[in-house]
C-alpha angles and dihedrals in degrees: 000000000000085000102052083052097045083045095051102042086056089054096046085042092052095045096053088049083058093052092046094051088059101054098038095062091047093053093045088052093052087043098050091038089057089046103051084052097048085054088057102043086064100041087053097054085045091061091050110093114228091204136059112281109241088212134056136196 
């Protein structure tokens, strides 16, 4: 009987890793995809002068 339990708590626990492994790379792609454009965003707004260019094209 021990063995039908431990059996069968390997196999829920590896069932549930593999749920969790889908949903984490999902999610770490979403997170690192927001961050890279975070990053640009402010290294966007750094490159735009606040003042008058003192020179023009």
């Amino acid at each position: 009987m021990t063995d039908i339990i431990a059996n069968g708590y390997r196999g829920a626990s590896f069932m549930l890793g593999m749920a969790f492994d889908r949903l984490l790379l999902p999610a770490a792609i979403i997170v690192a995809l927001l961050g890279a454009y975070l990053i640009g965003v402010q290294l966007a707004e750094m490159g735009i002068p606040s003042g008058p260019v003192p020179y023009q094209l």
